[in-house]
C-alpha angles and dihedrals in degrees: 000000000000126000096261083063106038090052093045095041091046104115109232128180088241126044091214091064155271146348132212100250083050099053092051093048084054090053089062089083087052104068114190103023118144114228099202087063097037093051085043084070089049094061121112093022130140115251135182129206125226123176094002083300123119108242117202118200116254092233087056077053096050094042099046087055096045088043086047104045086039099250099193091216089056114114090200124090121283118235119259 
């Protein structure tokens, strides 16, 4: 399974997107990687709140971890 679809078949308690304890059970797949950097990609996104809990967009999430893992076909920045 690549990342596209681990990020968008990742069952999340809300279809727009994720919470905070779900992304970092996501995470979990990823070892080693550092969350400092990870949650730096995610600045400057657009949230949403449900249920008095922040929701990231699953595409921020795809992105963050492209970006991240230096996916070549990101168009995000690559990571120093």
């Amino acid at each position: 399974m690549n990342i596209e679809e681990k990020v968008y078949n990742f069952k999340t308690k809300n279809r727009e997107g994720f919470t905070q304890s779900e992304i970092e059970t996501l995470l979990k797949d990823f070892p080693g990687i550092k969350m400092k950097k990870f949650n730096q990609q995610l600045n400057g996104i657009t949230v949403m709140e449900i249920d008095n809990e922040i929701i990231i967009y699953h595409i921020d999430i795809l992105h963050a971890l492209m970006s991240y893992l230096g996916d070549p076909n990101s168009n995000n920045l690559t990571w120093d």
